[in-house]
C-alpha angles and dihedrals in degrees: 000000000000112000113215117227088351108094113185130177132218112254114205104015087210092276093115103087088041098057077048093059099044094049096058095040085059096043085055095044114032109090096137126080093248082055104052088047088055089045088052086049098055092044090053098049081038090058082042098056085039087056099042087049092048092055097037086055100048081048091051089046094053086045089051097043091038088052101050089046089062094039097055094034079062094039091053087059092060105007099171085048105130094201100056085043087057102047083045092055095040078052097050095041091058090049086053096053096040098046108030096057090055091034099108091038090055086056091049089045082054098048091046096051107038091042093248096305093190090202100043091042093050089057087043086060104052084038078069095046094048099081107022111113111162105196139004100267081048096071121094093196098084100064096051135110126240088251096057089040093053087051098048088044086054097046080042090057089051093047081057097052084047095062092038111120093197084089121073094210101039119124091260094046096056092046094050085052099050095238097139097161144050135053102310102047092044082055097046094046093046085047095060096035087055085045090054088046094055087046093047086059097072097022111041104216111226119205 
């Protein structure tokens, strides 16, 4: 399904399993000096996929959050419109078909980058459970008021800066740089899980 004005890329791909695989296979076989060199290699253009999918994923989470900001903010004007409630659905129901299918291997691209960072992988988790709506009589939006629409629209918006890259110390910024301790990335983590509670509050994630 094309999604209009929410362009989403595909993470993963499916190589990595196969970067996995290759990895191994080289650890168990290279015992002489070319083949060292060619274990050093993989893992270099390995480090290199994990970081372009990373990136590519904390890009498709602001598109989709920012998205759905704009879309609500609009809905809460008119929230019994049809046609806004169409062109959301049509929206949602791309976004399902693009994200659920890669969901378990975005965990595992996490894992792996972050070296199995429990906390960071946990957020990462219910980041993944905080847009998926697999059919019409799934989404929550259309029995709100404009008063809750107005305030999801709003922790929507801040997902969406949290996963901004422009700033050198938002939440995406400092995973995409690997700099998975200290200050600024606690903050920035505490920041988007109290962001997710406050969501979960009006959308029950469901694993």
């Amino acid at each position: 399904m094309q999604l209009k004005g929410v362009k989403i890329g595909n993470p993963l791909k499916r190589r990595l399993p196969v970067f996995l695989a290759a990895v191994v296979l080289l650890v168990c076989t290279s015992c002489s000096t070319q083949g060292k060199e060619e274990l050093d290699d993989l893992k270099i253009e390995y480090d290199r996929f994990l970081l372009a999918e990373v990136a590519q994923s904390m890009d498709n989470y602001l598109t989709i959050y920012a998205y759905l900001s704009d879309s609500l903010m609009e809905l809460s004007e008119d929230p019994s419109n049809s046609q806004l409630q169409e062109k959301l659905t049509g929206a949602l129901e791309g976004i399902y078909v693009a994200k659920v299918g890669n969901s378990g291997m975005e965990w595992q691209l996490f894992e792996a980058y972050s070296n199995n960072h429990q906390e960071l992988c946990s957020v990462m988790q219910d980041v993944s459970l905080s847009y998926l709506f697999s059919d019409e009589t799934d989404i929550p939006f259309f029995s709100m008021s404009q008063e809750q629409l107005e305030e999801v629209s709003r922790i929507y918006y801040a997902l969406s800066y949290s996963f901004y890259r422009g700033n050198s110390t938002s939440f995406a910024s400092l995973i995409v740089d690997r700099e998975l301790e200290g200050e600024d990335f606690q903050a920035a983590l505490e920041k988007t899980k109290d962001w997710l509670s406050e969501l979960n509050e009006f959308i029950q994630f469901n694993p």
